[in-house]
C-alpha positions in Angstrom: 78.0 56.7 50.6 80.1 59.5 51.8 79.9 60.7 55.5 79.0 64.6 55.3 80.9 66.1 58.4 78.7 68.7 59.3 79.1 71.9 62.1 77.6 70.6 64.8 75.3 72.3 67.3 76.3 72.2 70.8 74.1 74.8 73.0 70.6 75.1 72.6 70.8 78.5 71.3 73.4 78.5 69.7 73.3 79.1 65.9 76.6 79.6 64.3 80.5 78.5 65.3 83.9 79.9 63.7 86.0 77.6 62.6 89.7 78.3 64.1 91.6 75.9 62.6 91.6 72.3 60.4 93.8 70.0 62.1 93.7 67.7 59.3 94.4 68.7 55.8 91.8 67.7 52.7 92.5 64.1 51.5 93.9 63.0 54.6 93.0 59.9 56.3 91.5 60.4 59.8 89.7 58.2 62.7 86.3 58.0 64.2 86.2 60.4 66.7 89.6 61.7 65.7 90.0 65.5 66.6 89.7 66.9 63.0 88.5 70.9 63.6 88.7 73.6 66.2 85.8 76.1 66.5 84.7 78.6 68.6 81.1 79.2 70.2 80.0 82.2 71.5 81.2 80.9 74.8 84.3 78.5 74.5 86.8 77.1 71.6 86.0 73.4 71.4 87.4 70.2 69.0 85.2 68.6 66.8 85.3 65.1 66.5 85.5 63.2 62.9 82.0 61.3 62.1 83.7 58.5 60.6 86.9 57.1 59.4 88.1 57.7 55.6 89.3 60.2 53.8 88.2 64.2 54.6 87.7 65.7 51.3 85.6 68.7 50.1 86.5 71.3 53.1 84.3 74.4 52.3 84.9 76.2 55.5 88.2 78.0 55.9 89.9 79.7 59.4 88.0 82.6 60.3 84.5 81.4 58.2 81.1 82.2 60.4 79.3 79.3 59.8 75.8 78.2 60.6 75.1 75.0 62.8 74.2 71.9 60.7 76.1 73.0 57.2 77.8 70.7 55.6 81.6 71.6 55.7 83.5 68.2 54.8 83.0 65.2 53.4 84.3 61.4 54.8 85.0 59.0 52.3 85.0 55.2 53.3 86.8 52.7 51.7 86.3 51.8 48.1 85.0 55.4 47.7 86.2 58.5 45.6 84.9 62.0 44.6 82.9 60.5 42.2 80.2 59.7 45.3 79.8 62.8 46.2 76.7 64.3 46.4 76.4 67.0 43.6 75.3 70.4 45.5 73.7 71.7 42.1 72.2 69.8 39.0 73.7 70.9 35.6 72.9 69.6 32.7 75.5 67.8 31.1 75.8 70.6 28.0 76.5 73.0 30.3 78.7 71.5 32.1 80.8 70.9 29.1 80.2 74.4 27.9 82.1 75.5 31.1 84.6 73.3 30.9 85.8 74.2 27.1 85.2 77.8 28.2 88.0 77.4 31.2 90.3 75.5 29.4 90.6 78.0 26.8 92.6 81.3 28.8 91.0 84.2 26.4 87.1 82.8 27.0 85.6 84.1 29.9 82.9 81.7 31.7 79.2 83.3 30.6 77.8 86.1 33.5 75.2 83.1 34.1 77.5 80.0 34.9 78.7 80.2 38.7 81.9 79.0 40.2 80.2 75.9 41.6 79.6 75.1 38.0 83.3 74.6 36.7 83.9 73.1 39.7 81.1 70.2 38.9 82.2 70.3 35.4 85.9 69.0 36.6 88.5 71.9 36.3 88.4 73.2 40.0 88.8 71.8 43.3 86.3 72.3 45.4 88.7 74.4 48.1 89.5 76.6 44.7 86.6 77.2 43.2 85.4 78.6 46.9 88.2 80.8 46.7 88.3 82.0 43.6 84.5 83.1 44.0 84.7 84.7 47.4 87.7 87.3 46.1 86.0 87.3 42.9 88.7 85.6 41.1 87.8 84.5 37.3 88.9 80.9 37.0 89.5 81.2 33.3 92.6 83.4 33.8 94.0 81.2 36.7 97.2 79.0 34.7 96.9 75.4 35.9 99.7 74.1 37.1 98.2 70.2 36.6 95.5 68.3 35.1 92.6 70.4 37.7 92.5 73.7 38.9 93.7 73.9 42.4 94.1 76.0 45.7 97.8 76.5 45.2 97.3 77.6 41.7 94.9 80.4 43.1 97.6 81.5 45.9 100.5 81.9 43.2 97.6 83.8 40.6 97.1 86.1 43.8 100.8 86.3 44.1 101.1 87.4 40.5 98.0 89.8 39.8 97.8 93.5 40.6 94.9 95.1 40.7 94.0 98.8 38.9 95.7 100.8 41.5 98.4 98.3 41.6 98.3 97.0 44.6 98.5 92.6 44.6 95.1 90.8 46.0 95.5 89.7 49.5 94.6 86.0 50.3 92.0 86.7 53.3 88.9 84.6 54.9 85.7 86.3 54.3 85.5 87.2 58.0 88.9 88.8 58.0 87.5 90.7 54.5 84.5 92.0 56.7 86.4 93.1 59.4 88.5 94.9 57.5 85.7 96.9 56.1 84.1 97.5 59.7 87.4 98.5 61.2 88.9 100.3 58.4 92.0 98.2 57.8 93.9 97.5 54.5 94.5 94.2 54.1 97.1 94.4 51.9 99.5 95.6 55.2 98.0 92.8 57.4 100.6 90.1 58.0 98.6 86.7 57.5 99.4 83.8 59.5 97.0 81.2 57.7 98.1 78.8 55.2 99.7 80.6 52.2 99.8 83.5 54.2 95.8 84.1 54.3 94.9 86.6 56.6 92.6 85.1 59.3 90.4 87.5 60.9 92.7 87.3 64.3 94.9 88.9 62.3 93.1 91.7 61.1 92.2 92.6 64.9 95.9 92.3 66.2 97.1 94.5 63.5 94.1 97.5 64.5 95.1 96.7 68.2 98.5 97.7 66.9 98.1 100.9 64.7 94.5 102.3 66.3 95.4 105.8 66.5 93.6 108.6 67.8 91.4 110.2 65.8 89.6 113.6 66.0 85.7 113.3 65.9 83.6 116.5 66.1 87.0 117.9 67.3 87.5 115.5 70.3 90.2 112.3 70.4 89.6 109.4 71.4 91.6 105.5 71.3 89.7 103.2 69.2 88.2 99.9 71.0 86.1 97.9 68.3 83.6 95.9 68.9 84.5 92.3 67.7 85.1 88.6 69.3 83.7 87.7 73.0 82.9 91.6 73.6 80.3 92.4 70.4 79.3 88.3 71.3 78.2 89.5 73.9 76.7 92.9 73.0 74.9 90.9 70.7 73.3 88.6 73.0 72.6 91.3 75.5 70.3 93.1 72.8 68.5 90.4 71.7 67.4 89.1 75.4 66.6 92.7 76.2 64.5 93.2 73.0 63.2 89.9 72.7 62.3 89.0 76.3 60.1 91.8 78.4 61.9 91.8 81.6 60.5 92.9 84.8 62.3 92.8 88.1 61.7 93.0 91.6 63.9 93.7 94.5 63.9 92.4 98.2 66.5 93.0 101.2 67.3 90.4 103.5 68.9 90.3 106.8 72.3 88.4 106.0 72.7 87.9 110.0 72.2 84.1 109.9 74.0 82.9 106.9 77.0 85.1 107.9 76.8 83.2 111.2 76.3 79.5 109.9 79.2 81.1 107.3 81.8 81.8 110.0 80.6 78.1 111.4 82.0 76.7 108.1 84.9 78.2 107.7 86.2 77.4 111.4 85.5 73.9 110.3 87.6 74.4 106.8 90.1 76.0 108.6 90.6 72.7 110.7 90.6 70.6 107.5 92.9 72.7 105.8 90.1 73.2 102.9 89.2 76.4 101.2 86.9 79.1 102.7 83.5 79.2 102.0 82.2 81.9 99.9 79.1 84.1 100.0 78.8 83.0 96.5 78.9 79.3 97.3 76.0 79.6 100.0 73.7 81.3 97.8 74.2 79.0 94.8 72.8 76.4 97.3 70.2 78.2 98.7 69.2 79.1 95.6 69.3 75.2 94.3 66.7 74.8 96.8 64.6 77.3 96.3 64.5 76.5 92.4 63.1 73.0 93.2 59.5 74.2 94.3 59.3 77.0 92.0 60.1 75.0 89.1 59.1 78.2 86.9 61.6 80.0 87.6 64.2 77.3 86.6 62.5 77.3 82.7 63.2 78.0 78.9 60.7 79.5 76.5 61.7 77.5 73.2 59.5 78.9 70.6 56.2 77.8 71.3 57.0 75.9 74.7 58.4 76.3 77.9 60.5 74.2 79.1 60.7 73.5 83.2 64.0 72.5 84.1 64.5 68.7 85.9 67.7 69.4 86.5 69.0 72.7 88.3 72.0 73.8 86.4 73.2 77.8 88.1 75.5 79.8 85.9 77.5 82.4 87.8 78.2 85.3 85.9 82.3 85.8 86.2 84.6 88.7 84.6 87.3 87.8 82.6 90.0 90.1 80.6 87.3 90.4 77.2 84.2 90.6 79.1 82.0 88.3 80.7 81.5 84.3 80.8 79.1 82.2 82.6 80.2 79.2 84.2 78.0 76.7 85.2 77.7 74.5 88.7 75.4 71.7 87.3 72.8 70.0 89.1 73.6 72.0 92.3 70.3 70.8 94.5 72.4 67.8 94.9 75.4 69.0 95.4 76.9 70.1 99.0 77.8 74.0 99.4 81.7 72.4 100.0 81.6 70.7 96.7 79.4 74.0 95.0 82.8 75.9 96.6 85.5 73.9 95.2 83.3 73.9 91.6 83.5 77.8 91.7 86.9 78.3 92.9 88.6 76.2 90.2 85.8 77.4 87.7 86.7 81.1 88.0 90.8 79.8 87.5 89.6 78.3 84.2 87.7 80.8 83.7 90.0 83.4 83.8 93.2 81.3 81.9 90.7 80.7 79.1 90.6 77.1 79.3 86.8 76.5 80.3 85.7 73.2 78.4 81.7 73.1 76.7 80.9 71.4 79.3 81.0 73.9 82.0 79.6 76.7 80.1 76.5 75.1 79.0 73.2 74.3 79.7 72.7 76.9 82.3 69.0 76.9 83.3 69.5 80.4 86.4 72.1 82.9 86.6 73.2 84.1 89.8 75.5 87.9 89.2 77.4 89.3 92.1 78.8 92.9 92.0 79.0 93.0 96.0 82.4 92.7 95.8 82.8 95.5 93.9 80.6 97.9 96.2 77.9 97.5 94.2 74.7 98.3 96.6 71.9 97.3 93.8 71.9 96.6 89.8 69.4 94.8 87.6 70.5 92.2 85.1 70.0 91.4 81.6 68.7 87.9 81.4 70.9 85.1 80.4 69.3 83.3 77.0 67.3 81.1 76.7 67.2 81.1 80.7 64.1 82.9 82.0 65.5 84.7 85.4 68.8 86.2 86.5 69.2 87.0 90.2 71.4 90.2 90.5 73.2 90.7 94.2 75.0 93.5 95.5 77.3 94.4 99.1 76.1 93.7 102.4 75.8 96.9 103.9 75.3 96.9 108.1 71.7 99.3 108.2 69.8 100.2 111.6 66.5 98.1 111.4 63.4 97.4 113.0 63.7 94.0 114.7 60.2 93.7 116.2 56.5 95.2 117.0 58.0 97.1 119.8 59.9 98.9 117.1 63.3 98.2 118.8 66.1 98.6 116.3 69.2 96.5 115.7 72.3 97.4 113.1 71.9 94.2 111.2 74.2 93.3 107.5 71.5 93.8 105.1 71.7 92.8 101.4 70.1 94.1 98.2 68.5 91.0 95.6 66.8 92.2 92.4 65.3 89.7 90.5 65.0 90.1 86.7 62.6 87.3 85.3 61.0 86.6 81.3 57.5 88.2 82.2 56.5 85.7 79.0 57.0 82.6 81.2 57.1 84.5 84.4 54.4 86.6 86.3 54.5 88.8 88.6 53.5 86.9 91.7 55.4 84.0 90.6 58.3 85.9 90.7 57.5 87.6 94.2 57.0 83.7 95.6 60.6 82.9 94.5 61.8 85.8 96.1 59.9 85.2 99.6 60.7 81.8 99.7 64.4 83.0 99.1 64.5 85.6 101.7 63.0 83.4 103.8 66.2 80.2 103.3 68.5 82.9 103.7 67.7 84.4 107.1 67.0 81.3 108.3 69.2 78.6 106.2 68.1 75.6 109.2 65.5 75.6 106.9 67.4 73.5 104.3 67.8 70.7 106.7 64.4 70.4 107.3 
């Protein structure tokens, strides 16, 4: 029986992927576990692996196509199979299948209001790759010439090539994501060089050309240079409006006296120095610290799925990193067992990756806390939007160097002080739980001995 080759689902919350590119053609032969398709996530481009070995026939997703985790996109056949075996998406009744096909074969009959694209392609006349096309740019297949025996993709492309529309301007091959971009940003496709096969226009290319030709436009008598919202930035506006409107957030901010972990810090680093190994960062430290702390509030380190929450086994930190677009989360994983040298090496070559685009799933996945420093950029205090499906996000800004009480005898001290605000999923996290996490954090970092107790 034929192998349906399916989008696959690769995050937990993940529910759709855009297909980038085929990297095998329909009908030709590929290998178990074969790269056949590139997609994109909302978080990396990844290859996806054939499910079998045979044939790939029946593509319905083109370049560009949103499609939904779980649909069926191909088809493998195995040996000793044909088209014949594939599962029929529709049941028509045999006089109705005929009907359609006597009504396509004959070029001044039009197919009845009633009969659907899918139908003609059951009944025969279309491929399955055609009949898709002709229905999403609403194409009727009775005034398509066939070039063979069957209806097929080429024979769409040179109809396109040949047909005007009213205002005389020819159809343009496009994906339906590049049609809908058009429509948001404004663009005509007809003047949008396509780089897909036959010259489709992919939905990349619809964004390179507005890049191109946004002009500035009066509105309400001002200018302004047109950004719009698509890929990795709108991903994540997106994902940013539902975790704010979905989860209620609360958060909670502590200082803490940095005086310690600066000192065991500079300890470190005269040590890397020796070894020839790179610095340790603040970053680094408090990814570890953090690890720990996770590990006896095992709340914090949770996922409401649905109806259950889910408390973490392993302790998987995301650090929050800027890149060119926006914003990607890379991932140490399991970092309670990990040493802060080996957390420091992870982020260092993470944020390279990071930043040349060439993060793998792997290391953007399956983040269970999210740890977002803007001290670097002079950032004092800030509350974060929680990372989904994660429950908490720890937001940390500059140490600043403050005057503060030291003792009952109300002696001061300048000590480097640092701002933490805590925003937490007050469906899976209360109040006090959150305030324990934060003490028991405050408490590792002024006096990180504790670790190695």
């Amino acid at each position: 029986m034929p192998i349906p080759f399916i989008m696959p689902k690769f995050d937990m919350d993940q529910e759709n992927a855009t297909v980038v590119e085929w990297l095998k053609d329909e009908g030709e032969y590929i290998e178990l576990d074969e790269a056949v398709l590139t997609v994109e996530t909302d978080k990396v481009a990844i290859e996806v692996p054939a499910p079998a070995t045979g044939k790939l026939v029946k593509l319905s997703a083109a370049p560009g196509d949103v499609v939904p985790v779980t649909t069926v996109i191909a088809y493998v056949l195995e040996d000793g199979e044909t088209e014949d075996d594939l599962p029929e998406e529709e049941v028509v009744s045999k006089v109705e299948k005929a009907q359609v096909t006597e009504e396509i074969a004959t070029s001044e009959v039009h197919p009845p209001a009633d009969i659907k694209i899918e139908d003609a392609q059951q009944a025969g006349t279309a491929t399955p790759v055609a009949a898709r096309m002709a229905q999403e740019m609403g194409i009727d297949l009775a005034a398509v010439p066939i070039a063979g025996g069957r209806l097929t993709k080429s024979d769409i492309e040179a109809y396109i090539q040949t047909t005007s529309l009213p205002d005389g301007r020819v159809k343009v091959s496009a994906t339906p994501a590049a049609r809908r971009l058009s429509n948001e940003l404004g663009v005509e496709l007809i003047s949008v060089p396509g780089s897909g096969p036959g010259g489709r226009v992919q939905a990349d290319d619809v964004r390179s050309f507005e890049s191109r030709m946004a002009p500035e436009i009066p509105i309400d008598g001002r200018e302004a240079d047109l950004v719009p919202l698509v890929g990795i930035r709108r991903t994540i506006a997106e994902r940013m409006q539902s975790s704010f409107q979905a989860a209620p957030h609360i958060a909670l901010t502590v200082d803490v006296d940095m005086t310690q972990l600066e000192a065991a810090r500079d300890r470190m680093n005269a040590i890397a120095e020796k070894r020839d190994e790179k610095r340790i960062s603040v970053t680094a430290l408090l990814v570890r610290i953090i690890a720990w702390v996770l590990e006896s509030n095992p709340h914090i380190n949770a996922s409401l799925v649905e109806d259950t929450i889910y408390l973490w086994r392993d302790i998987n930190i995301g650090v929050a990193t800027a890149i060119e677009d926006g914003l990607i989360v890379p991932v140490i994983r399991k970092a309670s067992q990990k040493s802060v040298r080996e957390i420091n090496n992870d982020l260092k070559n993470l944020s390279v990756k990071a930043r040349d685009g060439s993060l793998a799933l792997e290391e953007v996945k399956d983040g269970t806390f999210t740890l977002s420093n803007l001290g670097m950029f002079g950032i004092d205090q800030f509350r974060a939007i929680i990372n989904p499906p994660e429950s908490a996000i720890l937001a940390v800004g500059k140490v600043v160097r403050k005057p503060v009480v030291i003792n009952n005898q109300d002696e001061i001290e300048v000590r480097p002080i640092m701002s933490m605000t805590l925003s937490a999923d007050h469906r899976v996290i209360d109040g006090v739980v959150a305030a324990n996490f934060l003490q028991d954090l405050v408490l590792a970092i002024e006096a990180p001995d504790i670790l190695l107790y």
